[in-house]
C-alpha positions in Angstrom: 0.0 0.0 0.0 1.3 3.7 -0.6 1.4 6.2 1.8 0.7 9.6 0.2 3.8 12.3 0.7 3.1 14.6 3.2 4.8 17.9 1.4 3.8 20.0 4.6 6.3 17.3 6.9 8.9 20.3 6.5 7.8 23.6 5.7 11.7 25.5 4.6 11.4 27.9 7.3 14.7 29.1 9.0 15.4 27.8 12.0 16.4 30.0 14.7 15.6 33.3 17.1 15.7 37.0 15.2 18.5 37.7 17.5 20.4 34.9 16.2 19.7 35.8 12.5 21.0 39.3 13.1 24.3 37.9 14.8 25.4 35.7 12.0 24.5 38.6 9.5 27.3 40.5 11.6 29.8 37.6 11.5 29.3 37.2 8.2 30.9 40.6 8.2 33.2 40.5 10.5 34.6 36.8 10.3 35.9 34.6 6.9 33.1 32.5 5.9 35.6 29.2 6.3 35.9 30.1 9.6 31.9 29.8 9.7 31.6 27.3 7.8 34.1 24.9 9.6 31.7 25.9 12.9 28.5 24.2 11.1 31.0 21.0 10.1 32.2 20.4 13.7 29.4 21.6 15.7 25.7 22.3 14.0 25.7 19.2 11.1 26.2 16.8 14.0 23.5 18.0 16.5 21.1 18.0 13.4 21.5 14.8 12.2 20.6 13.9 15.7 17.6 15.9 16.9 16.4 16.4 13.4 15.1 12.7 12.9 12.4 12.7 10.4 14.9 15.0 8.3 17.8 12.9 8.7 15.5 9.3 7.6 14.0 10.8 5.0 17.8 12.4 3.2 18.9 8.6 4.2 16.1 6.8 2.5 17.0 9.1 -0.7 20.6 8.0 -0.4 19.6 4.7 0.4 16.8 3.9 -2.3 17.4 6.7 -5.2 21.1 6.2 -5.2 21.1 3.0 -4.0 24.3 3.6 -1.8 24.9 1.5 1.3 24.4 2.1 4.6 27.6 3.3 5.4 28.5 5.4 2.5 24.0 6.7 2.3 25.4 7.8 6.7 28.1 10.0 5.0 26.4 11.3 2.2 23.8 12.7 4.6 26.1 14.1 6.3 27.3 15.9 2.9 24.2 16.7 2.5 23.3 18.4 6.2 26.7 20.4 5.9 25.9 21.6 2.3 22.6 22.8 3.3 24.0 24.6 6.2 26.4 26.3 3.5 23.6 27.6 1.5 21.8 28.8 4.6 25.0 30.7 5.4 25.3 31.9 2.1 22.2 33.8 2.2 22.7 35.2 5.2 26.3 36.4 3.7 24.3 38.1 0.8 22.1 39.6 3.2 25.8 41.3 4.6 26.5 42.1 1.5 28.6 39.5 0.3 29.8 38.5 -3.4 29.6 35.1 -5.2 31.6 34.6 -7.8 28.4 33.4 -10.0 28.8 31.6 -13.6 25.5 31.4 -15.9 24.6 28.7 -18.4 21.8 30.0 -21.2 21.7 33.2 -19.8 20.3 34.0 -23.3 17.1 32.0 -23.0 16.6 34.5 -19.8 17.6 37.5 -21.4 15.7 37.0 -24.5 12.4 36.0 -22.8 13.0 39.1 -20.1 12.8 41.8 -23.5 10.0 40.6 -24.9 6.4 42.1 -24.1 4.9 38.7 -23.4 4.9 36.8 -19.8 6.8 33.9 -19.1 7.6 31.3 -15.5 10.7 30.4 -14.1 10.1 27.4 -12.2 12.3 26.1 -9.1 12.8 23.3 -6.6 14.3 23.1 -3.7 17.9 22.3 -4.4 20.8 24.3 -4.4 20.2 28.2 -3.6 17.1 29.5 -5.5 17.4 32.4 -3.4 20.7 34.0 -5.0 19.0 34.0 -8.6 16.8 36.8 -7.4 20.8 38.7 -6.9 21.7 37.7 -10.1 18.7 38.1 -12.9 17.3 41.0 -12.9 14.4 42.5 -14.1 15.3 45.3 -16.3 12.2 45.5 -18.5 9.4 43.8 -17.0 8.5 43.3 -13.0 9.7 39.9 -11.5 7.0 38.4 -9.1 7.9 35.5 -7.0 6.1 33.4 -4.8 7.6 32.8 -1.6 6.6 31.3 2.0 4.8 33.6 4.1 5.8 32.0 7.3 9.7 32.5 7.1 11.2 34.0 9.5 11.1 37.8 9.9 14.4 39.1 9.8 15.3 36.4 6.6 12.2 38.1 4.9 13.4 41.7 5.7 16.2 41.1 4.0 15.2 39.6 1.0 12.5 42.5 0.9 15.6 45.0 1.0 17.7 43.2 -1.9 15.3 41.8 -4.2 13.3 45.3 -4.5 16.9 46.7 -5.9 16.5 44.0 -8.6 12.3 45.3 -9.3 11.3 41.9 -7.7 7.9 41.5 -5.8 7.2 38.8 -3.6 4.1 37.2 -3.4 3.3 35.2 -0.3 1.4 31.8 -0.6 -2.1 32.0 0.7 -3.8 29.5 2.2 -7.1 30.5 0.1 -4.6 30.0 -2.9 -5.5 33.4 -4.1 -1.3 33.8 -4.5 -2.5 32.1 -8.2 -5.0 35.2 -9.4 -2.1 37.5 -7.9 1.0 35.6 -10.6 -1.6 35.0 -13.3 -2.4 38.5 -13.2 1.0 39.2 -13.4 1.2 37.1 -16.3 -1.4 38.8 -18.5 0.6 41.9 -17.6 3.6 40.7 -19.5 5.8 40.2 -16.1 7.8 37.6 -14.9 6.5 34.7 -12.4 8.4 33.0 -10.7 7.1 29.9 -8.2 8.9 26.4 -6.8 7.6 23.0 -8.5 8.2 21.0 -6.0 6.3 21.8 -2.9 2.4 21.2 -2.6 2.0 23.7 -0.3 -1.7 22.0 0.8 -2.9 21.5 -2.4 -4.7 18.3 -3.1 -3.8 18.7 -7.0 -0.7 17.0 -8.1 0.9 15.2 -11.0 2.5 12.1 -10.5 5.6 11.9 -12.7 8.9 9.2 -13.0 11.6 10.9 -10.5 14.6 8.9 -10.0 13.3 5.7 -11.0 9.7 5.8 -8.8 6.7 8.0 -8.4 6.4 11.0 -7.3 4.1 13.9 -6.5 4.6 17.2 -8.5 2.2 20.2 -7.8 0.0 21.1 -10.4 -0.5 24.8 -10.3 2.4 26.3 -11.5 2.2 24.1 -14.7 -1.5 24.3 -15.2 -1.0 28.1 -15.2 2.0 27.9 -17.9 -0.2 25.8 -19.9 -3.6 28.2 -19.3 -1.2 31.5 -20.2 0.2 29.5 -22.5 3.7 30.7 -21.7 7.2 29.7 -22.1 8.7 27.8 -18.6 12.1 28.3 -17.9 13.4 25.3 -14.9 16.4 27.6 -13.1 18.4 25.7 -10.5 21.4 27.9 -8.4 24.0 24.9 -7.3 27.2 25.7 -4.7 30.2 24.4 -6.8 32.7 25.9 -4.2 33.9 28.2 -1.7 31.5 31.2 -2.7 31.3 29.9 -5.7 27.9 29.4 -7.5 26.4 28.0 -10.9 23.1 28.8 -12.2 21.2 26.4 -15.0 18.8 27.9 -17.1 17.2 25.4 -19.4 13.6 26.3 -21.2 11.1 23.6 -20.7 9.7 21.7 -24.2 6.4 23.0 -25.0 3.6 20.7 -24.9 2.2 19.2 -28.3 0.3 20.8 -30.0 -2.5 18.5 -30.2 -2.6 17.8 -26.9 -5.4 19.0 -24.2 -5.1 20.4 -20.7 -4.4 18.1 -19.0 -2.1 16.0 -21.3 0.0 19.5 -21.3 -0.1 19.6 -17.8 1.7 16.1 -17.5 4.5 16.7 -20.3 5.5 20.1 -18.6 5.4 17.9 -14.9 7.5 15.5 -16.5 9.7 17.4 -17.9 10.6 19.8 -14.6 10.7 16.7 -12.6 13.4 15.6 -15.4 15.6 18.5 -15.9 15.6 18.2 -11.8 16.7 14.8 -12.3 19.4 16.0 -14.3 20.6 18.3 -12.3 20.3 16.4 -8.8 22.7 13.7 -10.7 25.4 16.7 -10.9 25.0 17.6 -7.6 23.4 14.7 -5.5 23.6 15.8 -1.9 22.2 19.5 -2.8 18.6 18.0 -2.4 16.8 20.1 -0.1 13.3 18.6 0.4 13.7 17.0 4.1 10.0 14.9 4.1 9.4 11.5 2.4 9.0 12.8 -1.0 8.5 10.1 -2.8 5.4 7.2 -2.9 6.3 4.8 -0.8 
């Protein structure tokens, strides 16, 4: 019997006081991010993969039954993947001090080209890698850039992102439990703006579409490609990965449009399938920069 994924298991929010948020932004000034970073390896990775159970069991079972690893080497790639995600974590707060990446670009074209036009189009993400750091890098220079972002992070992570994504003529749009976040980024697209929204998270919504991921089923949302597909819209999938020591790569790769003959909901499955694919693709460049701490797959 399956058990259904329970996408709200782990919600993204940053952990920690707002006290504690505004005293790492002022190390992050005042001390070398390795010294930082070799805090997290010694101390924080190890205390999470402790307390943080349901976390740690479900990174292990993606080591464990994506990868296929063994139990020994799935226990050290969980750690890999604990200490990474502390990095990234980190790393935003670093921006948020005004720190630089050295950031490299693949297609940037495809976003450039789509960002001139007077037409809409989505950018869709997931949960891997630092999302968060392409709202530094692209900006919006001829059309508004909405994304939609979880209205229960913490306050001082939000007031920074408020401060350096408005430089960049981004405008977040919180999720709504009424899911009236949708008429808000559809609106948008009509407009000719950019939308921006994560394709990997349910957020409470019943409506998903089940698509091959790593070798077994899995639950994709279905709003942010049933809204491509209604706007009829080019999608472009944009992953941020950490390659190094402030060091970043972004991969910008345009979704196939559906065809042409199919109907709503046939389009709907090709453009889930084929975000859940270029994730795919991407995770097997990167494979402990999966984020998504919950039993994500059908089990």
């Amino acid at each position: 019997m399956q058990q259904e994924p329970d996408h709200s298991q782990w919600t993204g929010r940053t952990k920690g006081l707002p006290l504690m948020h505004r005293m790492l932004i002022g190390a992050c000034r005042f001390m070398p991010l390795w010294f930082i970073y070799t805090g997290l390896a010694i101390f924080v990775v190890p205390s999470c993969m402790i307390f943080s159970h349901k976390g740690y069991i479900a990174i292990y079972h993606y080591f464990r039954q994506r990868w296929h690893y063994n139990p020994l080497k799935s226990l050290w790639w969980v750690y890999k993947n604990h200490y990474r995600f502390g990095q990234v974590i980190i790393d935003r707060f670093y921006a948020y001090a005004d720190g630089t990446f050295n950031i490299t670009i693949d297609n940037y074209d495809l976003y450039l080209d789509l960002e001139k036009k007077s037409d809409g189009f989505m950018m869709v993400s997931s949960h891997i890698g630092n999302y968060e750091l392409a709202g530094y890098k692209l900006k919006a220079e001829n059309k508004r850039f909405n994304a939609l972002v979880y209205g229960g992070e913490a306050q001082v992570v939000m007031q920074n992102r408020q401060t350096k994504l408005s430089r960049n003529n981004i405008r977040m749009i919180p999720y709504s439990n009424d899911m009236s976040h949708l008429f808000l980024l559809s609106s948008a697209l009509s407009e000719g703006e950019v939308v921006s929204i994560p394709g990997d998270r349910l957020f409470g919504s019943p409506r998903s579409v089940e698509c091959d991921f790593f070798g077994a089923k899995a639950k994709f949302p279905q709003g942010p490609f049933t809204l491509a597909s209604q706007r009829n819209v080019p999608m472009l999938a944009v992953n941020v990965m950490k390659e190094g020591y402030k060091k970043y790569h972004i991969h910008i790769n345009q979704l196939p449009q559906p065809d042409t003959n199919a109907n709503r909901k046939e389009s709907v499955e090709q453009l889930s399938q084929a975000f859940a694919s270029e994730v795919e693709h991407i995770l097997k460049l990167y494979p402990e920069q999966w984020f998504n701490y919950f039993e994500f797959w059908n089990q």
